[in-house]
KEKE-855319 format. One line per field, with one value per residue: x, y, z of N, C-alpha, C in turn; residue in one letter; residue number from 1. Coordinates in Angstrom, 1 decimal, m for minus. Layout:
N
n_xx = c(X;...);
n_yy = c(Y;...);
n_zz = c(Z;...);
ca_xx = c(X;...);
ca_yy = c(Y;...);
ca_zz = c(Z;...);
c_xx = c(X;...);
c_yy = c(Y;...);
c_zz = c(Z;...);
res = c(A;...);
n = c(NUM;...);
This chain:
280
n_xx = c(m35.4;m33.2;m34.7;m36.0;m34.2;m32.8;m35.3;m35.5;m32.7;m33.3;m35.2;m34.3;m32.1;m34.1;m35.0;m33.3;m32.0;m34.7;m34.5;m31.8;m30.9;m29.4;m26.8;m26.7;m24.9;m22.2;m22.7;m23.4;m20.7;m19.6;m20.4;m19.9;m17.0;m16.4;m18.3;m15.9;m13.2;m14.0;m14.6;m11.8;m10.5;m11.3;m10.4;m7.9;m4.2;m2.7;m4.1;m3.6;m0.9;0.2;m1.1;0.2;2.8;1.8;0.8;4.3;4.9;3.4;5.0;6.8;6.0;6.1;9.1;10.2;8.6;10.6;13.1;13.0;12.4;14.8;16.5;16.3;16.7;19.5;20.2;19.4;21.3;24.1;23.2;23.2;25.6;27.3;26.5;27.3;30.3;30.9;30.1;31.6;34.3;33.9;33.2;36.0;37.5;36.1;36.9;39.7;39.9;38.7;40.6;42.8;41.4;41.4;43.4;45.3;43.5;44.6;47.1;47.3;47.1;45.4;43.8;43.0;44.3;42.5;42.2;42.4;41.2;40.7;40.2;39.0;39.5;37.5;35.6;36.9;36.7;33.8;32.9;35.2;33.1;30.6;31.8;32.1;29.6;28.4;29.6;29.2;26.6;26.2;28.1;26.5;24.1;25.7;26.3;23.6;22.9;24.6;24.0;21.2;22.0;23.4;21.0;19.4;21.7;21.3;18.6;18.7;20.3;18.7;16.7;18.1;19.0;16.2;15.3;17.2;16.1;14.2;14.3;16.2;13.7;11.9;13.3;14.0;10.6;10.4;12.4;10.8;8.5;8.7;9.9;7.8;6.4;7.8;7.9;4.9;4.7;6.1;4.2;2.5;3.6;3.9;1.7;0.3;1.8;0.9;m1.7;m4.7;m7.5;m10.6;m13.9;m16.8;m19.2;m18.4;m16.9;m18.9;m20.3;m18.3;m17.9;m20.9;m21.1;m19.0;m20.0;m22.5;m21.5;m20.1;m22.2;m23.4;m21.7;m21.7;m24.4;m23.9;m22.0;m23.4;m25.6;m23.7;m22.4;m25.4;m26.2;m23.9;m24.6;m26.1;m28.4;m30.6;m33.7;m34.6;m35.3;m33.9;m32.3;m30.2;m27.4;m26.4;m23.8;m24.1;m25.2;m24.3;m26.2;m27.1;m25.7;m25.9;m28.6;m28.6;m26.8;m28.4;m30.8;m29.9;m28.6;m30.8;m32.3;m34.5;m33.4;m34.0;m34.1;m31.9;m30.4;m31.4;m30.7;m28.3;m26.7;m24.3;m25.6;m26.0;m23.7;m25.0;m25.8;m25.5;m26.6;m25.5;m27.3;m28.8;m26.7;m26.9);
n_yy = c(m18.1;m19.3;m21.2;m19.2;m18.6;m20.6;m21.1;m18.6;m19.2;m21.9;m20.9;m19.3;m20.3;m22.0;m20.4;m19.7;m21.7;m22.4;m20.4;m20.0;m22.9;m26.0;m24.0;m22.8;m22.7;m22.4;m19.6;m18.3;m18.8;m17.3;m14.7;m14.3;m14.4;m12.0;m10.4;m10.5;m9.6;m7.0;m6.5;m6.7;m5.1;m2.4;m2.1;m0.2;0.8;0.9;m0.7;m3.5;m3.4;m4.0;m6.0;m8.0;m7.6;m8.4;m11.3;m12.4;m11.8;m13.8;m16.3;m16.6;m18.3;m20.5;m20.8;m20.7;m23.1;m25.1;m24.2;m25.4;m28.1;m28.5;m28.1;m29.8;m32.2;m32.0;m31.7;m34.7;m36.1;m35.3;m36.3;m39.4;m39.3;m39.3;m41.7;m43.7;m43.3;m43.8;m46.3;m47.6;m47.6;m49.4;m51.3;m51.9;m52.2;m54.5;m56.3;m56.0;m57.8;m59.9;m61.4;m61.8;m63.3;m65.3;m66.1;m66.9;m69.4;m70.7;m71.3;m73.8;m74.5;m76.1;m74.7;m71.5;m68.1;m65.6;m61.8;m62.9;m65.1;m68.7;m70.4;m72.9;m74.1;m75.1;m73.1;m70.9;m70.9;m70.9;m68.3;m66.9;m67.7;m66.4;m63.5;m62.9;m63.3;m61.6;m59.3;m59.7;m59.0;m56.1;m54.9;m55.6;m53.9;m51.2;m50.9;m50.4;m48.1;m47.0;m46.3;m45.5;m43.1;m41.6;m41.4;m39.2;m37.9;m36.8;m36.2;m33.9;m31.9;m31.3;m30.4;m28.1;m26.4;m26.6;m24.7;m22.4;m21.9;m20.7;m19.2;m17.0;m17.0;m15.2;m12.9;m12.0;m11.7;m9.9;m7.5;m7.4;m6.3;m3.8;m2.8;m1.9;m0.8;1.5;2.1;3.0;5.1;7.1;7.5;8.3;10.4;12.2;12.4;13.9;16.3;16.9;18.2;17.8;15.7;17.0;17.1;17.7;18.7;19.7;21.6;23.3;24.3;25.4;27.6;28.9;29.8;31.4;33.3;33.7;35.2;37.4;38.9;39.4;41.2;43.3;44.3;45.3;47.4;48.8;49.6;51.0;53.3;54.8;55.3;57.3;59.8;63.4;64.3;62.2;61.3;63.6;66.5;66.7;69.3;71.4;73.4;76.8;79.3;82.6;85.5;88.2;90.7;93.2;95.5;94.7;94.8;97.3;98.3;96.9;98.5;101.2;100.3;99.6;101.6;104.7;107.0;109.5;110.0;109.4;111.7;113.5;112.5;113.6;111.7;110.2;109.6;106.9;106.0;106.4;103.8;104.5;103.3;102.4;103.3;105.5;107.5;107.8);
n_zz = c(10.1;8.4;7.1;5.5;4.0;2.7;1.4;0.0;m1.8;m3.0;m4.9;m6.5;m7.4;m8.7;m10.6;m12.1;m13.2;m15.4;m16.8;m18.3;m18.4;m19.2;m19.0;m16.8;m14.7;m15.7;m16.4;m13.8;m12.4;m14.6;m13.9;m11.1;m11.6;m12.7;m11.1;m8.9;m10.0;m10.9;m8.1;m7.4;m8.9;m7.5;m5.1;m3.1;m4.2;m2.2;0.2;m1.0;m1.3;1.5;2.2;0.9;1.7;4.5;3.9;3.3;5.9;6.8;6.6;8.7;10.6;9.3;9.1;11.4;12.6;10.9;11.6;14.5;13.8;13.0;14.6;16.5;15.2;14.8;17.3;17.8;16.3;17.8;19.9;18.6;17.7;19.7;21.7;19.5;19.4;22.1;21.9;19.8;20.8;23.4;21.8;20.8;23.1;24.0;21.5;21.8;24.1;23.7;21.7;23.3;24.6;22.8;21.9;24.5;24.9;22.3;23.5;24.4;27.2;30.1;31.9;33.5;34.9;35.6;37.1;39.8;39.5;39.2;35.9;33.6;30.6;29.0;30.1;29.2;26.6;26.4;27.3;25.4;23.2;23.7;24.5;21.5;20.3;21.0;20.5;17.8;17.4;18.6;17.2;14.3;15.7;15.5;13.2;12.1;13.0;12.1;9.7;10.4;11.1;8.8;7.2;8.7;8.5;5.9;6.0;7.5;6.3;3.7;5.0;6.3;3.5;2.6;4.5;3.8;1.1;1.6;3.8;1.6;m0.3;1.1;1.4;m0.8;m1.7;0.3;m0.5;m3.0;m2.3;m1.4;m3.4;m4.8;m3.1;m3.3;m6.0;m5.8;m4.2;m6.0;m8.2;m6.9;m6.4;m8.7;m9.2;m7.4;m8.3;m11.0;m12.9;m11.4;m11.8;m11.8;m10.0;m12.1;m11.4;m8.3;m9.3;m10.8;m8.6;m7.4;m8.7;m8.9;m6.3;m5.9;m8.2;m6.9;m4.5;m5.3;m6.6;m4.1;m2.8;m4.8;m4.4;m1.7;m2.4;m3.9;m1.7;m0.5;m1.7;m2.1;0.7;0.6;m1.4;m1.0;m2.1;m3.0;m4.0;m4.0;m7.1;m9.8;m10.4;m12.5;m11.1;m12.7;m13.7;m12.5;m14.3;m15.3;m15.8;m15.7;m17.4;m19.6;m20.0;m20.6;m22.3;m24.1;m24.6;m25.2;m27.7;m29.0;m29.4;m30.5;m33.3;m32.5;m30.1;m29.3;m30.2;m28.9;m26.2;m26.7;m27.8;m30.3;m33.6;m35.0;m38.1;m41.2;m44.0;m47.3;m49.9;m53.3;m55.7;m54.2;m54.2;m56.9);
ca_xx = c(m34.6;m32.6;m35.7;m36.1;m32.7;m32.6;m36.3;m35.4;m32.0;m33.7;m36.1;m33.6;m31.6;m35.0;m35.4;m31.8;m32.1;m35.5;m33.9;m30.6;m31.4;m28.0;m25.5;m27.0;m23.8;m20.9;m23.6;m23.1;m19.1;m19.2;m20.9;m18.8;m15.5;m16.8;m17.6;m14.6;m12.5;m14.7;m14.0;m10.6;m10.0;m11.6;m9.2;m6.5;m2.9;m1.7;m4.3;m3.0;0.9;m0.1;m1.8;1.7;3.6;1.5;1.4;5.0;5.0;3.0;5.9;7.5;6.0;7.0;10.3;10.1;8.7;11.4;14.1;12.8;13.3;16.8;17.7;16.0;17.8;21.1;20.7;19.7;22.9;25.0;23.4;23.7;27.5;28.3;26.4;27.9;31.4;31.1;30.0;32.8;35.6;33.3;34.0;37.5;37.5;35.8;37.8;41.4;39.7;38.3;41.7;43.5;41.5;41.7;44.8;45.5;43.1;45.1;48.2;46.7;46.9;44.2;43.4;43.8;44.0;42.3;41.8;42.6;40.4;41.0;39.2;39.5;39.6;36.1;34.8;37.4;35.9;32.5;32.8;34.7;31.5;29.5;31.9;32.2;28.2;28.1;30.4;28.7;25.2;27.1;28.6;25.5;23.7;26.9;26.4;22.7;22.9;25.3;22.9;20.5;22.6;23.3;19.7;19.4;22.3;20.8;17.4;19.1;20.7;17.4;16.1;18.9;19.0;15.0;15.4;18.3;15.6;12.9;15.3;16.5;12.7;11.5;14.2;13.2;9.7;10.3;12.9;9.8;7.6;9.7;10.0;6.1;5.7;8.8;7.0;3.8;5.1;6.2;3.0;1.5;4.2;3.6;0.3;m0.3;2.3;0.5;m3.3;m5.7;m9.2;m11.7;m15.1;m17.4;m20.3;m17.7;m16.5;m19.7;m20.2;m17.4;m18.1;m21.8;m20.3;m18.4;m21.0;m23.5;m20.3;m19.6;m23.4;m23.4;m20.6;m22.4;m25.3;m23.1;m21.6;m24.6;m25.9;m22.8;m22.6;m26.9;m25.9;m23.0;m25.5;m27.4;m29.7;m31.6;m34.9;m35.0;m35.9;m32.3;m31.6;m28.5;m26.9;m25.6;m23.2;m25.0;m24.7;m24.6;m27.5;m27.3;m24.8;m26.0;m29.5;m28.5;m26.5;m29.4;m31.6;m29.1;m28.2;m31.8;m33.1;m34.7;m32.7;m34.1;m34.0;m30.9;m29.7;m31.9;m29.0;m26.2;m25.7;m24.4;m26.5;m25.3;m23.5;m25.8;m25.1;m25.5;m26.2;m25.1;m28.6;m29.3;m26.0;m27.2);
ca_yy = c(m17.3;m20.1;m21.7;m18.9;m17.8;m21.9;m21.2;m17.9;m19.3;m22.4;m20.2;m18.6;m21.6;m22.9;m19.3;m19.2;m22.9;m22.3;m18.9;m20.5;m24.1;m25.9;m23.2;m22.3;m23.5;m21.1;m18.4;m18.2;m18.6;m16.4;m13.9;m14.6;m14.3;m10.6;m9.4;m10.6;m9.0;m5.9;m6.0;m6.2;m3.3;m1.5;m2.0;0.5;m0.1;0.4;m2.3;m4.3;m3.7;m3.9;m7.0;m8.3;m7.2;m9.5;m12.4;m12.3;m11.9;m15.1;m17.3;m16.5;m19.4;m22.3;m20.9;m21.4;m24.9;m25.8;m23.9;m26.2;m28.9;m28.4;m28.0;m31.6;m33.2;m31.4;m32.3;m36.1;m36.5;m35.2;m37.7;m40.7;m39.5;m39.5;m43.2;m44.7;m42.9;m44.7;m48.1;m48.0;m47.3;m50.5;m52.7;m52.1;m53.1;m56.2;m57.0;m56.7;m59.0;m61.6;m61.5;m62.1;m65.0;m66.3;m66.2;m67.9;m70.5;m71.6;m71.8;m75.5;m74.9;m76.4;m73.6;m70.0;m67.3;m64.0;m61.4;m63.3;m66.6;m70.2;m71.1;m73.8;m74.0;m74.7;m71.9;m69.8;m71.4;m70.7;m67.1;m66.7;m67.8;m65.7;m62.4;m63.4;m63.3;m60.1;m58.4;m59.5;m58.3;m54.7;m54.6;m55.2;m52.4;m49.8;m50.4;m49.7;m46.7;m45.8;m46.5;m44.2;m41.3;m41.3;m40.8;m38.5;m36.2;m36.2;m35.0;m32.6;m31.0;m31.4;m29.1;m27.0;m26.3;m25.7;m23.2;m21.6;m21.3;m19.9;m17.1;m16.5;m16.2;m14.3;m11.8;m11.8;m11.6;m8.1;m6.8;m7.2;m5.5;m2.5;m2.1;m1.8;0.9;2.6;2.5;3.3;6.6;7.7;7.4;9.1;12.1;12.5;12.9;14.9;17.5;17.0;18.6;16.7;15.4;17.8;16.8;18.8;19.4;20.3;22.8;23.9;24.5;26.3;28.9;29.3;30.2;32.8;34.1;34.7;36.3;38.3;39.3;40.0;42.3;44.3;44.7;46.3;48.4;50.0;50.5;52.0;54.5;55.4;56.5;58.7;60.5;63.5;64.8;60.8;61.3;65.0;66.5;67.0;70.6;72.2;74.8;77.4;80.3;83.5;86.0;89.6;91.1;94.6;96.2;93.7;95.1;99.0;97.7;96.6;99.3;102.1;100.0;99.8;103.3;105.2;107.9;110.7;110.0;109.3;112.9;114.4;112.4;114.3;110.4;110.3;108.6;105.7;106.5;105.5;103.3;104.9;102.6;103.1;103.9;106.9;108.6;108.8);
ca_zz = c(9.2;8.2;6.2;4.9;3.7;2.4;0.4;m1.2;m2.5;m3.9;m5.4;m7.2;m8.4;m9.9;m11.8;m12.9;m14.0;m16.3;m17.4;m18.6;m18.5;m18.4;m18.7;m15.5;m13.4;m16.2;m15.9;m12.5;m12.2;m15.0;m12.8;m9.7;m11.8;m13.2;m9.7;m7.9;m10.9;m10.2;m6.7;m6.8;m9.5;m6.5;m3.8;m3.5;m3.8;m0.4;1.1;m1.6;m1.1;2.6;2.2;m0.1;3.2;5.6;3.5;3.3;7.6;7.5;6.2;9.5;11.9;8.5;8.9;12.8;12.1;10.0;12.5;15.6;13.2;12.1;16.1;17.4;14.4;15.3;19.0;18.3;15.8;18.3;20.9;18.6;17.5;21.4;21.8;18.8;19.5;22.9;21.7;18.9;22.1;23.8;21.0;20.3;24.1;23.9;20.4;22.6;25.5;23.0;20.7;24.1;25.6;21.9;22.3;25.3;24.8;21.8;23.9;24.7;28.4;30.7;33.0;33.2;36.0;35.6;38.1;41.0;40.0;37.9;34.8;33.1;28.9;28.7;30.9;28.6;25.5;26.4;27.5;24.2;22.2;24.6;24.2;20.2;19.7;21.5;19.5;16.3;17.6;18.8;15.7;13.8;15.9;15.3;11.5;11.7;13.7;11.2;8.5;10.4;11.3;7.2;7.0;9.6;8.0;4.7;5.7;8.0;5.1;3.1;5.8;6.0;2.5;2.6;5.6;3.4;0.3;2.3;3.8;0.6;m1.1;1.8;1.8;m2.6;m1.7;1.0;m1.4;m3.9;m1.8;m0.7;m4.5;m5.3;m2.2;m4.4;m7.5;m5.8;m4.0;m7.0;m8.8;m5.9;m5.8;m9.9;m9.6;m6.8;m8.7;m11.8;m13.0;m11.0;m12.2;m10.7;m10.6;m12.7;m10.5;m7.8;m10.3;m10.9;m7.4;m6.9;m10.1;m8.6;m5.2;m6.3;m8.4;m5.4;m3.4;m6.3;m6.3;m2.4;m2.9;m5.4;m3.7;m0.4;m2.7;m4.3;m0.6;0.2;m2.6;m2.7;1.5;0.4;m1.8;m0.4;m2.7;m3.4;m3.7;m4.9;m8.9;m10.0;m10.8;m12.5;m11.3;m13.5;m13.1;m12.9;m15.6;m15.1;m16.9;m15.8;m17.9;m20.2;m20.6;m20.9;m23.8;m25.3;m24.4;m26.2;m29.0;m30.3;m28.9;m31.6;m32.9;m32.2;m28.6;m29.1;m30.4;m27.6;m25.2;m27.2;m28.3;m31.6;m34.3;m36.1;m39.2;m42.0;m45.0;m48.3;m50.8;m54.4;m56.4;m53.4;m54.5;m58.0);
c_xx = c(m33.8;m33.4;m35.7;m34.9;m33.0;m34.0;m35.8;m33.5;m32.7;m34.5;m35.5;m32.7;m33.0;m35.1;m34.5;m32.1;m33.2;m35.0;m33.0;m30.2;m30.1;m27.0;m25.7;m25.6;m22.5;m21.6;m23.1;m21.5;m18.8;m19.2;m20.0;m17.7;m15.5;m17.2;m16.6;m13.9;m13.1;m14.0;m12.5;m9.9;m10.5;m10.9;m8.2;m5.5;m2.9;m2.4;m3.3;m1.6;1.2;m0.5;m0.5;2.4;3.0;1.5;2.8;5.7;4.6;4.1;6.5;7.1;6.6;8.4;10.5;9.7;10.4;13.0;14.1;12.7;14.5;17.2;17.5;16.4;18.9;21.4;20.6;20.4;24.2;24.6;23.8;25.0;27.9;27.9;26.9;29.7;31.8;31.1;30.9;33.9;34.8;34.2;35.4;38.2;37.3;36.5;39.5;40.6;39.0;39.8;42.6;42.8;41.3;42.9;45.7;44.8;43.8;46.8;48.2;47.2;45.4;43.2;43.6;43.1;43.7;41.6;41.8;41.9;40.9;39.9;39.8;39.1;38.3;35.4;35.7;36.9;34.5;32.2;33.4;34.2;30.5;30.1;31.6;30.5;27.5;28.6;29.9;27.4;25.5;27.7;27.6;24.8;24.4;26.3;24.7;22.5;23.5;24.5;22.2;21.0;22.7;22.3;19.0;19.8;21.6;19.4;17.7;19.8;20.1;16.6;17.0;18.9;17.4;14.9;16.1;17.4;14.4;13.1;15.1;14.8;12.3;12.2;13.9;12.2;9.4;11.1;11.5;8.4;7.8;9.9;8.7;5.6;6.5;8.2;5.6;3.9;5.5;5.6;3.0;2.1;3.7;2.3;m0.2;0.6;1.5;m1.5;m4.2;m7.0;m10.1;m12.5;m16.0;m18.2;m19.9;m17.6;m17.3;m20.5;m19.7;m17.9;m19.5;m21.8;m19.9;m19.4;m21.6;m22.6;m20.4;m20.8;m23.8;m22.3;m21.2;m23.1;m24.9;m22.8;m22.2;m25.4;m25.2;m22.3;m24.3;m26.5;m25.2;m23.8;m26.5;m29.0;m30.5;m32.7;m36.0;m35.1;m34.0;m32.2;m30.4;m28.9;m26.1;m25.1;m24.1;m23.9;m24.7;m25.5;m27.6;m26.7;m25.4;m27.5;m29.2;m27.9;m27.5;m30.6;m30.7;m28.9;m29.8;m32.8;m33.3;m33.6;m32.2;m34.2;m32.8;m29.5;m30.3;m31.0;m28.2;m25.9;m25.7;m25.0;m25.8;m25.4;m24.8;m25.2;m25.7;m25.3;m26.2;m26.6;m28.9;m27.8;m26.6;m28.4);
c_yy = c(m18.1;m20.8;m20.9;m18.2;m19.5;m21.5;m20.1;m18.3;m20.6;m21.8;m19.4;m19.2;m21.9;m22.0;m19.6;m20.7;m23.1;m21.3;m19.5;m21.8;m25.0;m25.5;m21.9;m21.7;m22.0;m20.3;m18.1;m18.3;m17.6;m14.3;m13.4;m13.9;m12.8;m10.0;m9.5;m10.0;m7.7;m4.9;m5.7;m5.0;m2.1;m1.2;m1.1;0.1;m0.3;m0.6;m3.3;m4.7;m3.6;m5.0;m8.1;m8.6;m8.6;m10.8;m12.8;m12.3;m13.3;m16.5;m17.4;m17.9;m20.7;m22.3;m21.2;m22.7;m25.7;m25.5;m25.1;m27.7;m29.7;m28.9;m29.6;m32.2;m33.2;m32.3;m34.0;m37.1;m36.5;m36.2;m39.1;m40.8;m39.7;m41.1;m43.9;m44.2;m43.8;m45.9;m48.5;m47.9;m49.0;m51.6;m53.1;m52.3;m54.4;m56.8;m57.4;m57.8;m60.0;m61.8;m62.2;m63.3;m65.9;m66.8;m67.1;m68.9;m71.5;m71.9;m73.2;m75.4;m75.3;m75.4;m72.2;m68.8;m66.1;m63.3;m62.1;m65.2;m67.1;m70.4;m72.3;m73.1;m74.1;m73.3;m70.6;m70.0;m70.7;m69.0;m66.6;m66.8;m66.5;m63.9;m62.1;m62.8;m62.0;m58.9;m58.3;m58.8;m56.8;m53.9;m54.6;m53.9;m51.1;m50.3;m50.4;m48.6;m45.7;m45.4;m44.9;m42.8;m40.9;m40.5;m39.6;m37.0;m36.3;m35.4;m34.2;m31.5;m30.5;m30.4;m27.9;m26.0;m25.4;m24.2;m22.2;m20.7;m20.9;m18.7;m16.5;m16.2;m15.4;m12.8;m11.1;m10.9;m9.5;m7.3;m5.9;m5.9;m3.9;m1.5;m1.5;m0.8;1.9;3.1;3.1;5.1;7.8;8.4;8.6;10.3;12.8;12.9;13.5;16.4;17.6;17.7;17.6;16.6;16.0;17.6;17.7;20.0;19.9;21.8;23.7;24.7;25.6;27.5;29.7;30.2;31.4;33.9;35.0;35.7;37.4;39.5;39.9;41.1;43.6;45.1;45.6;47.3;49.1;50.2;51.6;53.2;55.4;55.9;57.4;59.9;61.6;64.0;63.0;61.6;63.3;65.1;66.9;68.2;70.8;72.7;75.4;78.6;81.6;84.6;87.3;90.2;92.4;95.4;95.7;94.5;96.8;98.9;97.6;97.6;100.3;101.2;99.9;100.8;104.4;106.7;109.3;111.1;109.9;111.1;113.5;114.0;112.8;112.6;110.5;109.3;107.7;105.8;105.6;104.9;104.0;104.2;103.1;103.8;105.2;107.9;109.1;109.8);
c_zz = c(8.2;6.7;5.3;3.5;2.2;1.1;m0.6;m2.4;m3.4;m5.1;m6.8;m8.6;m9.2;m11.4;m12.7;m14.0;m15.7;m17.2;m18.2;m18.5;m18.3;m18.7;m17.6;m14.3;m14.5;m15.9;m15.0;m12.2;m13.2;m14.7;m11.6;m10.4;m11.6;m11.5;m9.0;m8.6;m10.6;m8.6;m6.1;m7.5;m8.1;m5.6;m3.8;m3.5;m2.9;0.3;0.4;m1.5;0.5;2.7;1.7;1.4;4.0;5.2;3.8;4.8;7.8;7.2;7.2;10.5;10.7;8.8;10.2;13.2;11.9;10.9;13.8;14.8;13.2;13.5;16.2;16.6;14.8;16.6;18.6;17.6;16.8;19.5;20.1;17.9;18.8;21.2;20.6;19.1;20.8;23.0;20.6;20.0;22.6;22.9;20.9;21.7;24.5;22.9;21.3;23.5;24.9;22.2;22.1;24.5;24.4;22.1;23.3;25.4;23.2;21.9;24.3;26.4;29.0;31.6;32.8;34.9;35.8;36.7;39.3;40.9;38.8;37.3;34.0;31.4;28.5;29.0;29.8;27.0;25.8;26.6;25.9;23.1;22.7;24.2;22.1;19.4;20.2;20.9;18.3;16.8;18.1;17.8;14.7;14.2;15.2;14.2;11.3;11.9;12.6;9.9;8.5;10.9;9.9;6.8;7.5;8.7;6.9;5.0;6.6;7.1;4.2;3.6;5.7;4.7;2.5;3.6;4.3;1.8;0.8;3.2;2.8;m0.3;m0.1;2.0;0.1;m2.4;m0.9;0.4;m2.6;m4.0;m1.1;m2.7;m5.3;m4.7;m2.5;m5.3;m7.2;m5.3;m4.8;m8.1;m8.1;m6.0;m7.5;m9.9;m8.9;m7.5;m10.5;m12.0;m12.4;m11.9;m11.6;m11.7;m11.3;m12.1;m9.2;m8.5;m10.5;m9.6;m6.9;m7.5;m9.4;m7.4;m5.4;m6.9;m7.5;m4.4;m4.0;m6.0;m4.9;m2.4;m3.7;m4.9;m2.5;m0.7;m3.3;m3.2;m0.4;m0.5;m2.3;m0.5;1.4;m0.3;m0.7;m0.9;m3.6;m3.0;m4.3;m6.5;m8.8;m10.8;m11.4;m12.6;m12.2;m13.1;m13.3;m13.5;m15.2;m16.0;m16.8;m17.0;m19.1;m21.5;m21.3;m22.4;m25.0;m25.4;m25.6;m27.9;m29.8;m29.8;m30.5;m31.9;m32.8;m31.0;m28.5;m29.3;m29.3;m26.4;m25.5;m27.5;m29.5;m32.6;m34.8;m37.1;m40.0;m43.7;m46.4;m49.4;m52.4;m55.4;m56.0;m54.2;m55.9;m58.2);
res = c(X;X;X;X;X;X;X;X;X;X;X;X;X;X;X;X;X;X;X;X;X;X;X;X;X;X;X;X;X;X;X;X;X;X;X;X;X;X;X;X;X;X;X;X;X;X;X;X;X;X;X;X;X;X;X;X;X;X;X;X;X;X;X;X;X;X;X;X;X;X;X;X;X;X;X;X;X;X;X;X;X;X;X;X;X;X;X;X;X;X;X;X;X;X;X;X;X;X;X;X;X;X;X;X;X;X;X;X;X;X;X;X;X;X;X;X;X;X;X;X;X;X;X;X;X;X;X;X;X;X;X;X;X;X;X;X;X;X;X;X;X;X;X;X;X;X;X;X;X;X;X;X;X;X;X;X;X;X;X;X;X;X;X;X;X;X;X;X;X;X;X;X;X;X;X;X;X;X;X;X;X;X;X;X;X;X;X;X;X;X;X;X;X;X;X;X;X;X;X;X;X;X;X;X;X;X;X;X;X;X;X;X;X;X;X;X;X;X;X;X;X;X;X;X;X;X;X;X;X;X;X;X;X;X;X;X;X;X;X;X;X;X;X;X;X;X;X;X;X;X;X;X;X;X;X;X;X;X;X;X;X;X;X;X;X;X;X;X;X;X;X;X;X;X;X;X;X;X;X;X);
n = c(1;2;3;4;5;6;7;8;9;10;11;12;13;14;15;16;17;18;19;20;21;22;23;24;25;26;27;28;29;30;31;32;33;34;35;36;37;38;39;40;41;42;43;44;45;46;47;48;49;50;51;52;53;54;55;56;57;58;59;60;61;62;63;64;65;66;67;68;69;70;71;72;73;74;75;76;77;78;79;80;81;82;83;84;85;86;87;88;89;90;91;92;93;94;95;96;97;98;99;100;101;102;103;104;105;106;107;108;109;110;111;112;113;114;115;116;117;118;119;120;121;122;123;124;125;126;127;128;129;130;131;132;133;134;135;136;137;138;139;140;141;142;143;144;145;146;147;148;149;150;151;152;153;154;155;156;157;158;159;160;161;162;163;164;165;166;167;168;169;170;171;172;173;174;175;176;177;178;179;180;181;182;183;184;185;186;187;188;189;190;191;192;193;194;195;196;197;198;199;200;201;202;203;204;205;206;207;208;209;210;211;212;213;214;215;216;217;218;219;220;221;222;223;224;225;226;227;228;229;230;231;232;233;234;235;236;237;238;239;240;241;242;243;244;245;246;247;248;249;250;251;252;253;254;255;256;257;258;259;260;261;262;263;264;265;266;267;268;269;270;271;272;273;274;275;276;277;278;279;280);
């Protein structure tokens, strides 16, 4: 799989190479740039100010570094202020008890009695060479120590200081980030109270939908009318009111009865008109 993974990418580099000969190499980061730019317009905010957020969590073990730090400086200032605080009390110990057997050794006596025993001037000579060379090599220590406790405090403050601006951006940085899921909620509430983007073909969807309901409704309701009906399927007749016709006819029988049948019923004749030529 491996081989082959390894052949079809050479295969590819050789094309790209003949294709685009040498601006093979920008081609291709120009490529790269354009999808990664791509891919991140894709991302939504919230991974992204979610993503902001945990960055912003991972500064937490430097600053725990830098805390466990701070302390084991702290603690091994305050041990070498105790050990030089005790070896400065030392000295100013051994300084009175060499100042004293200077002292009596240039009283010009021959001997001397301490703590219960006899020394002679030598033996007090030689011890004060011996305390003398002790003091300067104790006293050299004490003033390197001091040297490096100097060093000490300065990069303990150095740290301090860093601790104090890596609070201070971290507390920036979740400020920063508290303000982006402000501005983004805001977005979010505007635009869900505002006209959305509805898709077309959704849209068209919907409209079609309705249609066929619309259409199914119809259809029920021209079943449900053509059963209320009972004459379907019969010739359609009107009825009309009926007329009386008796009285109706006799009327018309007398009115055009000749009228000599008509004097034989004692009915009287119908005056007649006289028009003007017959009078003359």
């Amino acid at each position: 799989m491996l081989k082959k993974l390894l052949i079809g990418g050479g295969s590819v580099a050789l094309l790209g190479s003949l294709i685009f000969g040498r601006d093979v190499v920008n081609y291709a980061q120009t490529a790269w740039s354009a999808t990664r730019e791509a891919v991140k317009r894709e991302v939504p905010l919230e991974f992204q100010i979610e993503r902001a957020r945990t960055s912003v969590k991972q500064l937490d073990p430097a600053i725990q570094h830098t805390l466990k730090v701070i302390a084991e400086q702290q603690v091994d200032l305050e041990q070498m202020n105790r050990q030089m605080h005790d070896r400065s009390a030392d000295m100013s110990t051994a300084k009175e008890q060499l100042m004293t057997l200077k002292h009596d050794l240039e009283s010009g006596k021959s001997s001397f009695r301490y703590a219960s025993i006899d020394y002679t001037a030598d033996d007090v000579r030689r011890d004060i060479r011996t305390r003398f060379e002790r003091y300067k090599a104790a006293e050299a220590m004490l003033d390197r120590d001091q040297k490096i406790q100097k060093s000490r405090s300065v990069a303990l403050y150095a740290h301090e200081k860093q601790l104090d601006q890596m609070l201070s951006q971290k507390k920036d940085l979740e400020a920063e980030v508290e303000q982006l899921e402000a501005r983004l909620q805001t977005i979010r509430a505007q635009q869900s109270v505002s006209t959305p983007a509805i898709d077309e073909s959704e849209l068209s969807n919907v409209k079609r939908l309705i249609a066929e309901v619309n259409k199914q409704l119809d259809v029920q309701e021209k079943l449900l009318d053509s059963n209320c009906k009972f004459g379907t399927g019969l010739i359609p007749v009107e009825t009309k009111p009926a007329v009386e016709m008796g009285n109706v006819s006799a009327e018309i029988d007398a009115y055009f009865k000749p009228a000599s049948d008509k004097k034989a019923d004692g009915v009287k004749p119908a005056p007649q008109v006289v028009t003007a030529e017959r009078s003359k």
